[in-house]
N, C-alpha and C positions, 0 to 999 in steps of 0.2 A: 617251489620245486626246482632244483639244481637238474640243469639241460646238460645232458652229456651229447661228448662229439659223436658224429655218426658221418657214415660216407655213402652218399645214395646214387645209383647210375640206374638212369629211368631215361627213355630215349623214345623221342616224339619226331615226328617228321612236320606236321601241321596239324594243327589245336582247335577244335571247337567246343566253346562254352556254350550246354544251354543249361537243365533245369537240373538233370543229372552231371555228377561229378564223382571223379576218384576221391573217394576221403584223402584228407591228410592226415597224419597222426598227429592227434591234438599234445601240444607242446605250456600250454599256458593252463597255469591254476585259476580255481574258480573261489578259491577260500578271500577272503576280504583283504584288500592291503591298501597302506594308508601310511605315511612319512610322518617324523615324529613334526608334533607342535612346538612353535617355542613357546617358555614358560616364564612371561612376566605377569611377577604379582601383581601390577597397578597399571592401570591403563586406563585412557577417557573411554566411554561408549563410543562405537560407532555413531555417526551420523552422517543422513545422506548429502549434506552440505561438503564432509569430507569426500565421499565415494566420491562425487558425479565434480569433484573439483580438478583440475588441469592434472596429469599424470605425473607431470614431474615431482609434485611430493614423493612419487613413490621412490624414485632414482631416478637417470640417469644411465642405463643400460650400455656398456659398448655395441657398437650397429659394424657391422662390414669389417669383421676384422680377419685379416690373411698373414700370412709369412711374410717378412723380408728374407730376398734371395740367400744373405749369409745365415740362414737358418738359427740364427737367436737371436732375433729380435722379431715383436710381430707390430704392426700398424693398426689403427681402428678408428673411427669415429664418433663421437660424443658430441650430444645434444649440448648447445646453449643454453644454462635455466631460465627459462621465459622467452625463447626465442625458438624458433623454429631453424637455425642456423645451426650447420654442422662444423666441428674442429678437428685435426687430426690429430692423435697422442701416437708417440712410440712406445714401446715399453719394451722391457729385456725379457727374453723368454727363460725366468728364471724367479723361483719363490723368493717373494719377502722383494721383488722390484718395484718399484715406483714409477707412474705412466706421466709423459712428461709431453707440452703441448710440442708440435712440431710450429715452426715460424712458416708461414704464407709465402714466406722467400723460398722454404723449402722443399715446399710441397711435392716438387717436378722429381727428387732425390731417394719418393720413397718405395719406387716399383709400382707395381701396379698386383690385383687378386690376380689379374688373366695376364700375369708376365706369362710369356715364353722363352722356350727353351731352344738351342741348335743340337741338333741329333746327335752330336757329342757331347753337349750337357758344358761347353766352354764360354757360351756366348748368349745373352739373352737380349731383349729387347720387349716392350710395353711402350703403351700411348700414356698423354698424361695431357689434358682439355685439347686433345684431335691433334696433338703433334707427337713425333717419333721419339724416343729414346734405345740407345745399344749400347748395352754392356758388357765389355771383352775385357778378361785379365784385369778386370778390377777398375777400368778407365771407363767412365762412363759417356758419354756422346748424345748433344742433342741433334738430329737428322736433319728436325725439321722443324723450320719456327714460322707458321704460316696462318696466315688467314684459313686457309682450307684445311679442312678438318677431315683427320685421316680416320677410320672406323674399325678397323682391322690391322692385326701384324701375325705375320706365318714365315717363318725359315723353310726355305726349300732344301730337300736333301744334298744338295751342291755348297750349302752353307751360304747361300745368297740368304737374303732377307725383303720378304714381299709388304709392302704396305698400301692398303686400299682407299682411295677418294668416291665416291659416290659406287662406281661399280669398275671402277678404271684402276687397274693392277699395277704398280709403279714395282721394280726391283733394286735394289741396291746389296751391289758390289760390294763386300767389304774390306775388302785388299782393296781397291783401286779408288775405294768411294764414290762410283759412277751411281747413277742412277739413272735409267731406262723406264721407258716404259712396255711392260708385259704384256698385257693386253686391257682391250679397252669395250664393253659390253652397251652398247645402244640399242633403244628400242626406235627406229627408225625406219626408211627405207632406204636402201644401198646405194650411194649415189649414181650416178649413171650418165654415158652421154646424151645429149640433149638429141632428141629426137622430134623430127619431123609431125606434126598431129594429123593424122589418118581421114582427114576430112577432103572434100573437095577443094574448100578456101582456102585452108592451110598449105595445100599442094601448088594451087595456084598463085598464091602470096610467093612461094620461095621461086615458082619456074618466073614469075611476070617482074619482081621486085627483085635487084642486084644485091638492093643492101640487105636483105632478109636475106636471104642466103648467104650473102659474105661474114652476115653477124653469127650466124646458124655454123659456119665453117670453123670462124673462129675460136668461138666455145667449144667446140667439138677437139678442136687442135691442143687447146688447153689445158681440158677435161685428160686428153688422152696423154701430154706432157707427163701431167701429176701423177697421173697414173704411173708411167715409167718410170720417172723418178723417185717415187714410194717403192717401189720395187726393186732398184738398181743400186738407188743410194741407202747403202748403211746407216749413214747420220738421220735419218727421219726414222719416226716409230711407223711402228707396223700397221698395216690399216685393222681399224677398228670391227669387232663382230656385230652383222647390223641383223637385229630380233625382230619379231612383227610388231611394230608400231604399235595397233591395237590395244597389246598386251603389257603389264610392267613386270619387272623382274621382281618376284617375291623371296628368292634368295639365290644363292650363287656359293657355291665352295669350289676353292683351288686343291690339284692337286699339289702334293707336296714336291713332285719332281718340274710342276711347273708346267707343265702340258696338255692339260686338260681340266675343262671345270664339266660338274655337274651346277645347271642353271633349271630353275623353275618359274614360268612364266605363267602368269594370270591376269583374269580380266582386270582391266584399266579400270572400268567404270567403279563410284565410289558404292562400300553396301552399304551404307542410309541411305533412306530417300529424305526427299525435303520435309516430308510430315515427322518423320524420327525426333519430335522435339517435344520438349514441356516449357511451361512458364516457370521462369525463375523470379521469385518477388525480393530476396533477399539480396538486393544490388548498392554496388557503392553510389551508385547515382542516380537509386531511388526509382531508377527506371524498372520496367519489368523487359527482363531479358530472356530468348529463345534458347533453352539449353540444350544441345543432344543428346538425344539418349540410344539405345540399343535397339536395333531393327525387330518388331514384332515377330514371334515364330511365325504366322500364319503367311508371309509378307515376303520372309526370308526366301532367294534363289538359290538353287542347287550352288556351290562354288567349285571349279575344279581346276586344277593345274596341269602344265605342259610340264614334262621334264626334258634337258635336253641336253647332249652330252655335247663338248666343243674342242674342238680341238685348236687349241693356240697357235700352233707353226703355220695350219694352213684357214682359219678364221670359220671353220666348217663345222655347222652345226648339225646335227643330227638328233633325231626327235627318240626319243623312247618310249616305247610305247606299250600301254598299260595292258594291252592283251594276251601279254605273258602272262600275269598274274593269276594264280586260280582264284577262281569268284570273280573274278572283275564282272562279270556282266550279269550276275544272280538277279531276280528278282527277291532280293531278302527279304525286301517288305510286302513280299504276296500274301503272306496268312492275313496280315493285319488291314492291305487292300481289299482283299475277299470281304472281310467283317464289314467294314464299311459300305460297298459296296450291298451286300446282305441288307445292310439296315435300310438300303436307300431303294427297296425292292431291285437291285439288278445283279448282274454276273459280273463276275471278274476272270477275264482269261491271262495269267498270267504267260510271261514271254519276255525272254533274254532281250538287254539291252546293256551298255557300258554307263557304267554308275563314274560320278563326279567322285575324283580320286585326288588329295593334295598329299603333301607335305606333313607329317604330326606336327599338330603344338603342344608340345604339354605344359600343363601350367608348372611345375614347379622345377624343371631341369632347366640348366647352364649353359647346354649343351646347344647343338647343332641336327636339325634334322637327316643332315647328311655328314659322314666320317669317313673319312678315307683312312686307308691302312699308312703307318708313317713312310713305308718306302713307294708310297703312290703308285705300288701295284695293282692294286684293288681299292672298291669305294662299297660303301653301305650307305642306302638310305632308309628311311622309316615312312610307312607312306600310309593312311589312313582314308575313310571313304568315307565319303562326306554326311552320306544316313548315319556311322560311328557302329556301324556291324563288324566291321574289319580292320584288322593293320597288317601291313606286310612290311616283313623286313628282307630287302633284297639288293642282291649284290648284281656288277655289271659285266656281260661277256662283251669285251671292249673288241674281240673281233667280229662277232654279228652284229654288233651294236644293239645289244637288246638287255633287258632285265630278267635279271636269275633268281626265283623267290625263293629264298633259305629259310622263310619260316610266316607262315599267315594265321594272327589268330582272331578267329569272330566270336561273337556274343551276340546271342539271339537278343537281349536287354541292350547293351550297348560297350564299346570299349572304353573303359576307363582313360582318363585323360592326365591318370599319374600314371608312376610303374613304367616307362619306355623308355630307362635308361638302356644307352645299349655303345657298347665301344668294339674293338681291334684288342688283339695280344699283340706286344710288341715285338716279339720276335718269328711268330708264325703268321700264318692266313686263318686266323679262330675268331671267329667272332663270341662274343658276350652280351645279353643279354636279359632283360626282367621279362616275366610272363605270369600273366592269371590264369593260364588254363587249368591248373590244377583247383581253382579256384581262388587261391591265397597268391600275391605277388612272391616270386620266386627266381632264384637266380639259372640260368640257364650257357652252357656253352655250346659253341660248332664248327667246326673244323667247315673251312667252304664244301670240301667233298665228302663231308662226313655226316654223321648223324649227331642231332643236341644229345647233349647228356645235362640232365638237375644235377644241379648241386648242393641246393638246398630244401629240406620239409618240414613241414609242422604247421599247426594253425598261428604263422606268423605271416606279416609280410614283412619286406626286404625293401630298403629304398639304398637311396647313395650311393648306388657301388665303386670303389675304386680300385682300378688296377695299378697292381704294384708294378715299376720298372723293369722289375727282372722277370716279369710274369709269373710269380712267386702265389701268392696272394691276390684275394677281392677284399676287400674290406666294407663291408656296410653297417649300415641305420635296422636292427629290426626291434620288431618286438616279440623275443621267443616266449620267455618265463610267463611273461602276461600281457595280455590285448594293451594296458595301460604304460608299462615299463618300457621306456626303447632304452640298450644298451648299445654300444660298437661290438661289430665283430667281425672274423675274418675267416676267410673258408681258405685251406690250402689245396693249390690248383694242381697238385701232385697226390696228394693225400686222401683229400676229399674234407679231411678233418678239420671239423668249426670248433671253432674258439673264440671263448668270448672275453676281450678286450678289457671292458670297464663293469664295475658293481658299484654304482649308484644310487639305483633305484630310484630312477624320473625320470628325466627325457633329456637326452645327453643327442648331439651332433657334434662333429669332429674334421679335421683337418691335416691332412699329415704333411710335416713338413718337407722342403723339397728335395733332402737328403734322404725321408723317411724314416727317421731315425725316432722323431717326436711327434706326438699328436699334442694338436692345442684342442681343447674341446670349448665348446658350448652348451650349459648345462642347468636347469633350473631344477626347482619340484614343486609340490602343490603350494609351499606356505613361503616360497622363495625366488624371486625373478632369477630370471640369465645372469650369469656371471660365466668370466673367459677360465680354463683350467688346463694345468699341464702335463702331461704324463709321457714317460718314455715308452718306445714303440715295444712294449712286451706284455702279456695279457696280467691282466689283474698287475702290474703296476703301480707304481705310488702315486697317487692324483695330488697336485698341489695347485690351488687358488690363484689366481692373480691379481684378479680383479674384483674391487668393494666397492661396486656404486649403487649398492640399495644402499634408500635414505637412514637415518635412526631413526625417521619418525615413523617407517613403515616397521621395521626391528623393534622397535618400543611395543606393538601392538601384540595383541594377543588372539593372533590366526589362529582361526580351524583351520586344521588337518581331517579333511575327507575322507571316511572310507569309500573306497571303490568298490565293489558288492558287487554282484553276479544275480541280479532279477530272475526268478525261474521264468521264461519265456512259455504262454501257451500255443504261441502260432509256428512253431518250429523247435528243431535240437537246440538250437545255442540259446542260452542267455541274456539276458540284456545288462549290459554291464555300466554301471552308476555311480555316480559320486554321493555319498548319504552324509547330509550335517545332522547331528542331533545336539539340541539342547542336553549339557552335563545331565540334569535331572529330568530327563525327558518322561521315562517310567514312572513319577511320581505324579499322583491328584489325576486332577481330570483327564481326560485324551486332548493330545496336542491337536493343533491347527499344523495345518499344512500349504505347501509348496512346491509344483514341480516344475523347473526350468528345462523348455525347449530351447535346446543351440539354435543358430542359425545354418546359413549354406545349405544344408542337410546332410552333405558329403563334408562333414568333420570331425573332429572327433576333441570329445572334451571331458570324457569321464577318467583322465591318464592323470598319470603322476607326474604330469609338470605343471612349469605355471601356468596358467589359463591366458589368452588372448582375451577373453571375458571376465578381464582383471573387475572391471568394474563390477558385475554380477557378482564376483565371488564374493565383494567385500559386500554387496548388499545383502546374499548369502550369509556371512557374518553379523550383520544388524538383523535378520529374521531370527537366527540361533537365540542370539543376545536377548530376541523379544520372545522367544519361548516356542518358535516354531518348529518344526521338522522340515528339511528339501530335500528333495532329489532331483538331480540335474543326470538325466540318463543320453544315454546315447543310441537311442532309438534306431530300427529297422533307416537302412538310408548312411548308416554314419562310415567314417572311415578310420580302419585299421582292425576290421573284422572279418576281412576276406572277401569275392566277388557276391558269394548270394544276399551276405548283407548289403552290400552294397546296390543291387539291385533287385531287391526285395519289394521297390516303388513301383518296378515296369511298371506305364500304362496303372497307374491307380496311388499315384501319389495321396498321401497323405492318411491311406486305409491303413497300412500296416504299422505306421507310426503308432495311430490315435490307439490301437488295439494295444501297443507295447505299454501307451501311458496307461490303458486301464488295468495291467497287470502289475507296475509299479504303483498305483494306488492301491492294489487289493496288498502288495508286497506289505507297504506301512501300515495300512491297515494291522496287518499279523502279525507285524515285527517291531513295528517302533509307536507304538501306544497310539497311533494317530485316528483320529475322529474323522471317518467315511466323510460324513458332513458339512465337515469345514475344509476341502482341500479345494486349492486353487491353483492358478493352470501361467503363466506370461514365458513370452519369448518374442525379440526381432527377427523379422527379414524371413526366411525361412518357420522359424518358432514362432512366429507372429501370425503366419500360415495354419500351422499348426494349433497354435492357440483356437483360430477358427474352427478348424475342420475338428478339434475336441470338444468343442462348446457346442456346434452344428447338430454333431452326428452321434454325440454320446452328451447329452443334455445334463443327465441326471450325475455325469461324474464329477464335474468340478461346479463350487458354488459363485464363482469370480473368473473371470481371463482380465488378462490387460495383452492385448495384439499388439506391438511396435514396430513399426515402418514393416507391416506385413506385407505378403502377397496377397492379393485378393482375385485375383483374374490371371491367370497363368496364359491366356492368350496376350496380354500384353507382356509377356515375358518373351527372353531372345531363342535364337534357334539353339544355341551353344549349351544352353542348359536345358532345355524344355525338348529336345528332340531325343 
């Protein structure tokens, strides 16, 4: 189905998910799609000696590849054959190039993915193993060749250049080459003059004893020199900001004009405790060794963070405080305290309290839980609650000194721990950001005094957003046409009008160069690993290849190509959508034996048109065909890139709504692909190895085999992070 532009202005002020939702207009077909096979006449059978052998047979993949600054040429990494050591290759961003190893001498030459830029786009700078590199008018300069390893590099709107050591702000001058120290963040206590102990003895040691008091005078004289002289003399750095002790800093951002950070400060203490551990039998010294593992849910403390805004000229901290935000102090979890409570014969009176609020982490963003606008007038941070009911994104009134909430969205299930990209427009006060409240991840903007407007719908979600320089364009990751398909694409921030980039048909990620003129992409599909690809910045464009590091020997073979199929689901609207191998002559003789693969995680998704991260699977997959079986490898209630209610389809009862999806893809084959009720069988790790149980448990008579692989079995020994 060909997705036409549309332009949608829907305008929310704060969002809450529960069971009801505004439909989206469904955007993705349900008809079966599937990438062509290649077609070699001769080939050995699989065998599992091949599958489960070291990956390298298969390639060779580029890992970590980005732009060089002169925007034609890009960098990347490649695997050692037989080694686990990484190489760098350059290669010309240009078809029919050849990728050529960089020398270990040159490494320091080649930028870095997190180069930046100076607000006139004249001057960059990147670290390269914790030292400085700036590059001006083509001359490039190392800063800094040190032991001390620097972690951070940010250009102040003045065109200074800021580089950080531990949490201590160093700046440098680049006209004069100075380098200062900015400021300096300790969790200590402020030093202070020495004082007298409030005791009787103490009192009586200084009036009775000369030299305790002349020792007591002296330090105090000293104490107080230093002081003056920090103060008086220019040549010494500024005194340092001293935090509570107690607490350690879990992140810090500068502003851009150099005058304030937003810092978040949390408890010291470590979250394992000493029992957090297993035996390891598998050691080089034969010994058994204590491994750590992840803190039990049941075990797991509330965690919560300070934020706290600083000001650099005068070393003054101020606390921000979370009772601005709406909800901060809900009992969210009263319905579900009540029930328990219930089972245990008693009452529950629920009653306002301030919930444990951090910092977001999300797994799969680059970014920064805190963004300042690049003229360091304003700051965003992302801030989430520690039960995962809530996120707020909010900005700072820096003369109350308090937090402004521009946008809070909850989930009675819980908030997704993708989806929180969120940035600045570069030349206004608008912020940009992702949201589920519609239920599908969705792009969203806001003017600080304004209201959000979408800008994008359909039963897709949106990932990667990128703003363009002139605030022109977002560009993202979704998947419109089908749940399986992600293409690029770009919404115009005047127009409203989406456009889609690339036609593919797999799963394409992308990179625009720092002129934005070229996208490099990232692009596999079901029967073909990653490889790097070029195209210039205009939609549907001409893709050109760059890179061939799949093996011949994996080329040689004769993959199935997957259809992806659309299961009719009986527990809800949507379908369960699947990857289906059949044996060529599967309709023929008797009814086939069968196979259904549970993924793992539970929040993934593997029924798409790219290549599988369960490379190995797939190709076992292809030895069950070869042997005359039928699979289906579905993506079960839990999975992701189906919107928020699939996504949380498990509240509170993991594992029910899955095993009910697998019984509806066995009745599927059953009707559709000749398969014998009889003979189906069930395997998956880690999560699918879970599931393998709770099929074989709770529904007996559906499959006649499992095989579980490093399953869960006990969800109370599982962490809070996943399990709450």
């Amino acid at each position: 189905m060909k997705t036409k532009p549309w332009l949608i202005a829907a305008f929310v002020a704060a969002s809450f998910i529960g069971s009801a939702l505004a439909a989206e207009p469904q955007t993705y077909q349900l008809a079966p799609v599937s990438v062509k096979a290649p077609e070699n006449a001769a080939h050995a059978p699989f065998t599992m000696e091949q599958i489960m052998a070291h990956p390298d047979w298969l390639g060779r993949p580029a890992e970590g590849a980005y732009w060089a600054d002169n925007n034609s040429q890009l960098y990347f990494q490649q695997k050692r054959q037989g080694s686990e050591v990484r190489d760098w290759y350059s290669l010309n961003a240009e078809p029919g190039a050849v990728a050529a190893a960089v020398p270990m001498a040159d490494w320091h030459l080649m930028g870095s993915a997190r180069t930046v830029y100076s607000q006139d786009g004249k001057t960059l700078a990147y670290l390269f193993e914790g030292n400085v590199f700036v590059k001006h008018q083509g001359k490039l300069t190392q800063v800094t060749r040190s032991s001390t390893r620097y972690d951070e590099v940010q250009f102040l709107t003045d065109g200074r250049l800021v580089f950080r050591a531990g949490w201590t702000y160093q700046v440098l001058d680049l006209n004069t080459g100075a380098v200062t120290e900015l400021v300096s963040l300790k969790n200590a206590d402020k030093p202070a003059a020495p004082k007298v102990a409030d005791t009787y003895m103490a009192q009586e040691q200084h009036k009775l004893i000369q030299f305790v008091a002349l020792t007591h005078k002296n330090k105090t004289e000293q104490f107080e020199q230093q002081q003056l002289l920090a103060a008086q003399n220019p040549a010494l750095a500024i005194p340092a900001v001293y935090l509570d002790k107690s607490k350690r800093i879990a992140s810090a951002s500068l502003s851009p004009k150099g005058d304030m950070l937003l810092v978040a400060l949390a408890d010291k203490g470590e979250w394992r405790d000493k029992t957090d551990i297993m035996p390891n039998y598998i050691t080089a010294s034969g010994d058994i060794a204590a491994e750590e593992v992840r803190r039990r849910v049941a075990d797991q403390k509330p965690q919560s963070q300070q934020l706290f805004l600083v000001d650099v000229k005068t070393q003054q901290a101020t606390e921000l405080k979370y009772s601005d935000l709406p909800g901060f102090d809900e009992d969210v979890l009263a319905a579900v305290k009540a029930e328990n409570a219930k089972a245990l014969g008693k009452n529950y009176q629920s009653k306002k309290a301030p919930r444990a609020i951090e910092l977001i982490n999300d797994w799969s963003w680059n970014q920064s839980a805190i963004q300042w606008h690049n003229s360091g007038s304003q700051v965003a941070v992302m801030l989430k609650a520690w039960d995962n009911k809530d996120r707020w994104l909010a900005t700072v009134d820096f003369a109350k000194k308090r937090l402004v909430s521009q946008h809070r969205l909850h989930d009675d299930a819980w908030i997704n721990y993708s989806f929180n990209d969120f940035g600045w427009f570069g030349q206004k006060q608008t912020l940009y950001y992702l949201s589920e409240e519609s239920g599908y991840a969705h792009l969203y903007v806001k003017p600080l005094n304004g209201t959000a407007k979408k800008l994008t719908a359909g039963t897709f979600e949106v990932s990667n957003p990128y703003l363009t320089k002139n605030d022109q364009y977002l560009y993202f990751k979704g998947n419109v046409s089908h749940p399986g398909i992600y293409e690029i694409y770009r919404v115009s921030l005047t127009s409203g009008q989406l456009e889609q980039m690339t036609a593919l048909k797999g799963s394409a990620d992308y990179q625009l160069s720092p002129d934005e003129n070229k996208l490099l992409l990232t692009w596999s599909n079901s029967v073909t690993p990653p490889e790097l690809y070029l195209m210039d910045n205009k939609p549907k464009a001409k893709v050109s290849r760059l890179t061939h590091t799949v093996s011949a020997e994996l080329t040689a073979l004769n993959l199935a190509a997957p259809q992806v199929i659309a299961v009719p689901g009986s527990h809800g609207k949507q379908p369960v959508f699947a990857k289906l191998y059949l044996p060529k002559d599967y309709q023929q003789g008797e009814k086939r034996r069968a196979v259904i693969f549970n993924h793992g995680a539970g929040y993934l998704q593997n029924s798409d048109l790219g290549w599988s991260g369960y490379f190995r699977e797939y190709l076992f997959h292809n030895l069950l065909i070869q042997k005359g079986y039928v699979v289906l490898d579905m993506d079960y209630r839990a999975s992701k890139g189906y919107g928020r209610d699939w996504r949380t389809a498990i509240y509170r009862q993991m594992g029910t709504p899955e095993t009910q999806d697998l019984v509806d893809g066995v009745k599927y084959l059953v009707a559709n692909a000749h398969v014998d009720e009889k003979r189906v069988g069930t395997y998956g790790g880690s999560y699918g190895g879970f599931m393998t149980f709770m099929a074989l448990f709770t529904e007996p008579d559906l499959f006649k085999a499992g095989a579980a692989l490093r399953p869960v079995s006990d969800w109370a020994y599982y962490n809070h992070g996943y399990t709450s």
